[in-house]
N, CA, C and O atoms as CSV, one atom per row, in Angstrom:
chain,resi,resn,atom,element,x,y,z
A,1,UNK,N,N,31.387,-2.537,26.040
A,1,UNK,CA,C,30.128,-1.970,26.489
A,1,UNK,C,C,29.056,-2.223,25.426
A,1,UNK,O,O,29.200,-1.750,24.299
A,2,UNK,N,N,28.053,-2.909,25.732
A,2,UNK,CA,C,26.805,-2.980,25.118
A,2,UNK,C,C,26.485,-1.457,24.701
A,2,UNK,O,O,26.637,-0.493,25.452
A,3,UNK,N,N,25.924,-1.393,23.115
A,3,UNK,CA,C,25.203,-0.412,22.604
A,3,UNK,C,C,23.949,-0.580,22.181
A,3,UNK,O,O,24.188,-1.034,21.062
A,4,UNK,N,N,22.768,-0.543,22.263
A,4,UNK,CA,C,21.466,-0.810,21.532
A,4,UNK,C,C,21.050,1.089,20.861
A,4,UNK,O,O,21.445,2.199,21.218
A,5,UNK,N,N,20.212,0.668,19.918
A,5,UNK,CA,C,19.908,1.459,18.688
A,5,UNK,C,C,18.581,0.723,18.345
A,5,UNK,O,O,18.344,-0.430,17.985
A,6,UNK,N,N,17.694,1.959,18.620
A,6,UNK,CA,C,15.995,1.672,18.474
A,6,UNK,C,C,15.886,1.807,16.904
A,6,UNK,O,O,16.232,2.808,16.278
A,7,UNK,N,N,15.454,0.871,16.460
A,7,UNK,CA,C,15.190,0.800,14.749
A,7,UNK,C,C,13.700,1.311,14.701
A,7,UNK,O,O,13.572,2.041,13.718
A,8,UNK,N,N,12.921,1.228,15.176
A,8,UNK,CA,C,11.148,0.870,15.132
A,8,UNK,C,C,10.421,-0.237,16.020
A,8,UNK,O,O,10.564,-1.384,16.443
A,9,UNK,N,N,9.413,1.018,16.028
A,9,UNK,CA,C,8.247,0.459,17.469
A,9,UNK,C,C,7.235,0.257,16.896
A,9,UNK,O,O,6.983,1.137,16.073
A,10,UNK,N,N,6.354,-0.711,16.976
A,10,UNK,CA,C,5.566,-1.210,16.138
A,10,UNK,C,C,4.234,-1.375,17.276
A,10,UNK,O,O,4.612,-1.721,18.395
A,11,UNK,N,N,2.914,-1.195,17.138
A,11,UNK,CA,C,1.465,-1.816,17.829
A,11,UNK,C,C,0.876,-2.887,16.871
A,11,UNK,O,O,0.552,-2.475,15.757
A,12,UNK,N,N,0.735,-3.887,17.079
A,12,UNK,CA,C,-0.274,-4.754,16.587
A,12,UNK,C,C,-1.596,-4.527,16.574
A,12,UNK,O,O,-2.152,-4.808,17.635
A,13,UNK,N,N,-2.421,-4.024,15.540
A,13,UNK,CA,C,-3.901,-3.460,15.803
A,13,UNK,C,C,-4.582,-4.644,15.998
A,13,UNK,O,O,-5.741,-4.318,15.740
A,14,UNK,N,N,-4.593,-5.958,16.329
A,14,UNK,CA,C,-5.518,-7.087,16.867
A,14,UNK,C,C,-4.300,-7.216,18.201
A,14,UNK,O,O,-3.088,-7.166,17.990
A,15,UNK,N,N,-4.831,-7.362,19.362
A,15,UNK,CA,C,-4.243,-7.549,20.371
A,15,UNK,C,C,-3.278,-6.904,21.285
A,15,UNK,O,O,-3.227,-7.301,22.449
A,16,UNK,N,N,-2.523,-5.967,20.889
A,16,UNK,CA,C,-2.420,-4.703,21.027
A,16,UNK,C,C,-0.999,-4.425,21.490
A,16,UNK,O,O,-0.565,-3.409,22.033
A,17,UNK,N,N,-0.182,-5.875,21.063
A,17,UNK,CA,C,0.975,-6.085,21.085
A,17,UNK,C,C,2.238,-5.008,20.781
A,17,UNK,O,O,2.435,-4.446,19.703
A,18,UNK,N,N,2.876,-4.895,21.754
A,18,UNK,CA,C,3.699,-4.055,21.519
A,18,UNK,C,C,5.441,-4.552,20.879
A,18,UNK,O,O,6.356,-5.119,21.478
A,19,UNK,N,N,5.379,-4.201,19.883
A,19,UNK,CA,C,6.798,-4.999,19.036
A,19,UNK,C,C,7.741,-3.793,18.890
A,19,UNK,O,O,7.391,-2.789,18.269
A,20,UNK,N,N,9.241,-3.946,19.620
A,20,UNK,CA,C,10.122,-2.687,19.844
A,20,UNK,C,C,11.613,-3.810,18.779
A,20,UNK,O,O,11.932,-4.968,19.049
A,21,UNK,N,N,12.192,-2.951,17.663
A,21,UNK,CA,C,13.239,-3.277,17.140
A,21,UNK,C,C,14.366,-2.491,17.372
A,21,UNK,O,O,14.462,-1.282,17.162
A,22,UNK,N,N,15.633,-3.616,18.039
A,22,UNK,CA,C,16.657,-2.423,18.186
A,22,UNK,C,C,17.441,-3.843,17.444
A,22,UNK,O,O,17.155,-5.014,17.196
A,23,UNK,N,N,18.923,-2.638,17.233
A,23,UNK,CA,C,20.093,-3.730,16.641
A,23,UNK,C,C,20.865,-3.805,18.382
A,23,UNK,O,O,20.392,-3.218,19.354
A,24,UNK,N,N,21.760,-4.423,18.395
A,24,UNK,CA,C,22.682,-4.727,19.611
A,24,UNK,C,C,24.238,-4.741,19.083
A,24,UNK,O,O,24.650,-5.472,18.182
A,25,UNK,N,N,24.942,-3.888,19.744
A,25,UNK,CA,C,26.289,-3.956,19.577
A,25,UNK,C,C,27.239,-4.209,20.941
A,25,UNK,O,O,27.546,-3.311,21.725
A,26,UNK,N,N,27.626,-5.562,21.060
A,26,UNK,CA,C,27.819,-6.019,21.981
A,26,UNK,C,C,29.528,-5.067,22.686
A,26,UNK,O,O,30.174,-4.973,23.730
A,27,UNK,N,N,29.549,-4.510,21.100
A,27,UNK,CA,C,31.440,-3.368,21.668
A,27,UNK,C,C,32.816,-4.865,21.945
A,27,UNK,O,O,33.938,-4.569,22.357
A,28,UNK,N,N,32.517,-6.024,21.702
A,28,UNK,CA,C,33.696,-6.837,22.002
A,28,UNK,C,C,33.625,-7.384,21.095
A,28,UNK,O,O,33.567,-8.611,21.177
A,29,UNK,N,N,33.588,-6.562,19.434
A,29,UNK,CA,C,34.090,-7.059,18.049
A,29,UNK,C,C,33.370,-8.154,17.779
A,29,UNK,O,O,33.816,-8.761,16.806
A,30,UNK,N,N,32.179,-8.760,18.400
A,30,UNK,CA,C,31.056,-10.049,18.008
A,30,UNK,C,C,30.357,-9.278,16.978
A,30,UNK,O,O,30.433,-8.082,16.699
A,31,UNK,N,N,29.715,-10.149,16.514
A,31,UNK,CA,C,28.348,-10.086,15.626
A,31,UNK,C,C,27.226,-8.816,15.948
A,31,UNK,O,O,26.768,-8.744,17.088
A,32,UNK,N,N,26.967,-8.207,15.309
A,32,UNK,CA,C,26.044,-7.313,15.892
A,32,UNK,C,C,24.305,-7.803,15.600
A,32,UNK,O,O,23.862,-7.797,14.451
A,33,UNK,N,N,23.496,-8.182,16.716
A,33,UNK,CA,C,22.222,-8.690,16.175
A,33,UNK,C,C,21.050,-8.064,16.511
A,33,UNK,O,O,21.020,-7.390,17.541
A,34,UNK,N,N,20.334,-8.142,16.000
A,34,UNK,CA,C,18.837,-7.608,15.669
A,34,UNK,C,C,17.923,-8.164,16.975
A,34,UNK,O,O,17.636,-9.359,17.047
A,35,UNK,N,N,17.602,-7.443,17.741
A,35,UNK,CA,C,16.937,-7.432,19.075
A,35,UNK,C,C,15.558,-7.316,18.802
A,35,UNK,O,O,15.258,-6.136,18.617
A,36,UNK,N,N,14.342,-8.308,18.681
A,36,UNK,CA,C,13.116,-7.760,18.665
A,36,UNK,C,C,12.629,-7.870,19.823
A,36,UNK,O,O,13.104,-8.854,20.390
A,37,UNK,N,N,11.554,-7.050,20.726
A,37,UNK,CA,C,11.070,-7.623,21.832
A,37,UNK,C,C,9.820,-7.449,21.837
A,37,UNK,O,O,9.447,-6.426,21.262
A,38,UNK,N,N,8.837,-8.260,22.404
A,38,UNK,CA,C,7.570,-8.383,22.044
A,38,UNK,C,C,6.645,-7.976,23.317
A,38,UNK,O,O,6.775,-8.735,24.278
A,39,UNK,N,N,5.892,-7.089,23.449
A,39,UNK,CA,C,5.224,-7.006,25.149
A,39,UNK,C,C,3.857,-7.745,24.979
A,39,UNK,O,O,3.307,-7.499,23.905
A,40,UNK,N,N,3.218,-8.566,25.784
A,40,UNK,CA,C,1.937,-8.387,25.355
A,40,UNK,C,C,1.584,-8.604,27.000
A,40,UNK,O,O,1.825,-9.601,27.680
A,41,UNK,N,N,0.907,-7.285,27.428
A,41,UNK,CA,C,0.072,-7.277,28.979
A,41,UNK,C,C,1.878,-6.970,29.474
A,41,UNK,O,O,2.722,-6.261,28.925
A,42,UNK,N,N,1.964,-7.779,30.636
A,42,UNK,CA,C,3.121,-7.469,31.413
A,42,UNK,C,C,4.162,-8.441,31.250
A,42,UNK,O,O,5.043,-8.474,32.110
A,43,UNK,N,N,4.223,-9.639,29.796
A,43,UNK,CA,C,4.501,-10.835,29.898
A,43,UNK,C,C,5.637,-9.968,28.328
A,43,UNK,O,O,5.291,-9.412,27.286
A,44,UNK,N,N,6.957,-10.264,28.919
A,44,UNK,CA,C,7.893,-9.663,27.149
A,44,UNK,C,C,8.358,-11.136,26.814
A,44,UNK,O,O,8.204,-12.087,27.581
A,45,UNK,N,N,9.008,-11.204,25.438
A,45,UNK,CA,C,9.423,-12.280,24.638
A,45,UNK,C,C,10.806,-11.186,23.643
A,45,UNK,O,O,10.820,-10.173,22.945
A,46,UNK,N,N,11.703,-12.118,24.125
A,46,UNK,CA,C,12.989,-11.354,23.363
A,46,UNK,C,C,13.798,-12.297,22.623
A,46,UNK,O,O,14.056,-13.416,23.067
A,47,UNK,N,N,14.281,-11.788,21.286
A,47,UNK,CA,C,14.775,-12.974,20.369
A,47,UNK,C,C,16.111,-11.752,19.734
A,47,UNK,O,O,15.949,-10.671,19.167
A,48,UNK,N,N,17.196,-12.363,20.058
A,48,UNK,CA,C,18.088,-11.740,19.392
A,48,UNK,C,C,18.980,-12.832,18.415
A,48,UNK,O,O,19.596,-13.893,18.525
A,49,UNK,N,N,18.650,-11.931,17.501
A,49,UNK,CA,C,18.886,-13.128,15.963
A,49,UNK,C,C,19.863,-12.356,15.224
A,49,UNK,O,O,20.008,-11.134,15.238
A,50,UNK,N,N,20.620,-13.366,14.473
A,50,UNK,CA,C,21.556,-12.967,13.912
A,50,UNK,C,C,21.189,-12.582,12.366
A,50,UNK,O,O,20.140,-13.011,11.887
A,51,UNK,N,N,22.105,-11.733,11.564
A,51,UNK,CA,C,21.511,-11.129,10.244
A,51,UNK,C,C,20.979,-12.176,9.096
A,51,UNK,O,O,20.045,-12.018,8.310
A,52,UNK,N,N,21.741,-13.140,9.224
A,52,UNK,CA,C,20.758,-14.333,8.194
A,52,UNK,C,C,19.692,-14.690,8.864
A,52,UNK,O,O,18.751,-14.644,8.071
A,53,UNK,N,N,19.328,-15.027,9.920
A,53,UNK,CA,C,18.382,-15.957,10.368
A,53,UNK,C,C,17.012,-14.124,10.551
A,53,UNK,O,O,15.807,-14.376,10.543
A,54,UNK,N,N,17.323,-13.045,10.644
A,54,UNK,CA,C,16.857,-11.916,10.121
A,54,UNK,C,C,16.131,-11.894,8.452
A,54,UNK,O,O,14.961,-12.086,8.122
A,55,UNK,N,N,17.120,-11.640,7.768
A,55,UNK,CA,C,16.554,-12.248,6.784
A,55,UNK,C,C,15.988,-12.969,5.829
A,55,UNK,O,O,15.709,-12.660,4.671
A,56,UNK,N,N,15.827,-14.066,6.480
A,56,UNK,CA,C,15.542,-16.031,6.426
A,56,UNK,C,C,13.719,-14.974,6.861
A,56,UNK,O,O,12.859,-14.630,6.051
A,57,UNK,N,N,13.736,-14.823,7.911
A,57,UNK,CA,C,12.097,-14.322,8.887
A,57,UNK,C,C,11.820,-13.559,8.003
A,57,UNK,O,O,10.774,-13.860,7.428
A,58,UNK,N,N,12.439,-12.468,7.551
A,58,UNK,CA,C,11.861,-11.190,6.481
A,58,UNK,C,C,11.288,-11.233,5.594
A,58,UNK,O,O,10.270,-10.636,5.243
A,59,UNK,N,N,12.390,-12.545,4.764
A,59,UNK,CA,C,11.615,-12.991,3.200
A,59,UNK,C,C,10.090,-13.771,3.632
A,59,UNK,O,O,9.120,-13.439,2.951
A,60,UNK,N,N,9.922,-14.556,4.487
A,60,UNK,CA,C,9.200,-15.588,4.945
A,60,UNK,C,C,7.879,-14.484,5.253
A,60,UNK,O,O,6.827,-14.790,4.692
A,61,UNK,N,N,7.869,-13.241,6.095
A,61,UNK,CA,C,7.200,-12.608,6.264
A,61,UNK,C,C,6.614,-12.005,4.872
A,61,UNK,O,O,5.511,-12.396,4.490
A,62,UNK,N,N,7.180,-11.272,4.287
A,62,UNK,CA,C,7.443,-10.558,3.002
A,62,UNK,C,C,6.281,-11.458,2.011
A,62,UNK,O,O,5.209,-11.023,1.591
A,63,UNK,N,N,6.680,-12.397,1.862
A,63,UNK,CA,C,6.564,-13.629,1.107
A,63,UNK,C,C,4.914,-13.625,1.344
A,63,UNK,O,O,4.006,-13.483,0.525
A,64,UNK,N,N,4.878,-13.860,2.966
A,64,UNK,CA,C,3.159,-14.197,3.060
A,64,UNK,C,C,2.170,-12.983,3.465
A,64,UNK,O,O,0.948,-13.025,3.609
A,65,UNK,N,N,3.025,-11.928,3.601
A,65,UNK,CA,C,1.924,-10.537,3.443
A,65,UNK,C,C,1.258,-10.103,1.880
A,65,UNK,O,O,0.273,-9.395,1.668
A,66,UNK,N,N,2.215,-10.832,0.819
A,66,UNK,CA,C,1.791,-10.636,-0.440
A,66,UNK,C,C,0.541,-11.685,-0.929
A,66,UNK,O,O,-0.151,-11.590,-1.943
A,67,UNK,N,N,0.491,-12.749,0.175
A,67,UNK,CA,C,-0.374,-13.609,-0.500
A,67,UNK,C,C,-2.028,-12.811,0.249
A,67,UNK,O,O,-3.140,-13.177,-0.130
A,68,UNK,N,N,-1.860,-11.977,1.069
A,68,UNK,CA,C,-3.174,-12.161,2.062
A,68,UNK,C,C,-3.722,-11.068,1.415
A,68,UNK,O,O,-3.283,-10.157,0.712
A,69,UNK,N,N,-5.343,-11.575,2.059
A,69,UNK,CA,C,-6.404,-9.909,1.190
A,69,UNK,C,C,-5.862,-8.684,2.416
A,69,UNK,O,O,-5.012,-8.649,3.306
A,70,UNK,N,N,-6.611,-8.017,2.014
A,70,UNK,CA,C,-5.914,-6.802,3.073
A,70,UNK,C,C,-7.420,-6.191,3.625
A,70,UNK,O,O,-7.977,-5.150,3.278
A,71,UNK,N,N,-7.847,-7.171,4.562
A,71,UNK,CA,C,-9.177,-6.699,5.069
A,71,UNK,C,C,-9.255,-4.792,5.932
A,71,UNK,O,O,-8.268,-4.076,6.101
A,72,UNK,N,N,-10.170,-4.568,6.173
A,72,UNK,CA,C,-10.291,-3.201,6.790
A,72,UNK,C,C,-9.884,-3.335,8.508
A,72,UNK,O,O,-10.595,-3.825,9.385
A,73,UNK,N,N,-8.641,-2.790,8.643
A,73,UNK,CA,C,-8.200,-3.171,10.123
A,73,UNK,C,C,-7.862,-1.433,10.485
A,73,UNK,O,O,-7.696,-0.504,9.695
A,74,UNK,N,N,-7.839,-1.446,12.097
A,74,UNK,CA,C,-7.907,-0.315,12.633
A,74,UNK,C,C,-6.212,0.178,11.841
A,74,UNK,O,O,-5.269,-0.516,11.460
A,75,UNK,N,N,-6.478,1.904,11.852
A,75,UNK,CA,C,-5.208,2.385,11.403
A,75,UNK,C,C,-3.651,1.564,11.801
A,75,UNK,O,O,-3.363,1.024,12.869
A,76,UNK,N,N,-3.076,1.647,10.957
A,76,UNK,CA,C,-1.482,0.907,11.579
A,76,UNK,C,C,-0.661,1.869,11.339
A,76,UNK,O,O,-0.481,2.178,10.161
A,77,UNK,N,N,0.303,2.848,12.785
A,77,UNK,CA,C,1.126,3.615,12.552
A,77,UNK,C,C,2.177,2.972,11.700
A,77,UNK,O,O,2.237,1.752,11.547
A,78,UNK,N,N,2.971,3.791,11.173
A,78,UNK,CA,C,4.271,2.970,10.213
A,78,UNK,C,C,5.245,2.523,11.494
A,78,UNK,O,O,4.937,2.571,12.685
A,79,UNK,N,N,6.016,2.250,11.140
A,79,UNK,CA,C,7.162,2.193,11.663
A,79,UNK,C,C,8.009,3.514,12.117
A,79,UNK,O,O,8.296,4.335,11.246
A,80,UNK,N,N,8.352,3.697,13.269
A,80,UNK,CA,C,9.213,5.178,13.440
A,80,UNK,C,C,10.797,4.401,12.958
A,80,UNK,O,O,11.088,3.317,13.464
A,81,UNK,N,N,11.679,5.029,12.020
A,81,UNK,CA,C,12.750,4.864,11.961
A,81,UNK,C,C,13.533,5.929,12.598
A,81,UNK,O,O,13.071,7.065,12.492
A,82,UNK,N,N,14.576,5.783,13.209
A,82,UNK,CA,C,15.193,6.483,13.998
A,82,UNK,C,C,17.105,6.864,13.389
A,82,UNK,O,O,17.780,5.847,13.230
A,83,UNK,N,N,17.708,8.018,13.148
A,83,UNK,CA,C,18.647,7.854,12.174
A,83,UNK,C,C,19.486,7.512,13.698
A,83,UNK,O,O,20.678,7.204,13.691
């Protein structure tokens, strides 16, 4: 039996994108992977990636949020983590 587990729900304050993180536990002893899904309008985009290719995107992200100025953008809720 499939298990999913909501990590964090995310809004994009330009465009108004809705980004939902769950992990996936497929229950038949596979890999367990990182589910992001992306809404934007009525159109979703779903990428379930495995924990390296997770953290391959993270550093890469990580990496280029440190290079950028941090202009004045509408509030950004955090992330809800969920135990």
């Amino acid at each position: 039996m499939t298990e999913t587990r909501r990590l964090a729900e995310l809004t994009v304050p330009w465009g108004r994108q809705e980004i939902q993180i769950e992990e996936v536990d497929f229950g038949t002893g596979g890999v367990p992977l990182l589910r992001l899904r992306i809404r934007e309008g009525r159109r979703f985009t779903i990428f379930d990636i495995d924990a390296d290719t997770a953290a391959q995107w993270a550093q890469v992200m990580a990496d280029w949020s440190r290079t950028q100025a941090r202009p004045t953008a509408p509030a950004r809720p955090s992330a809800e983590v969920q135990p």
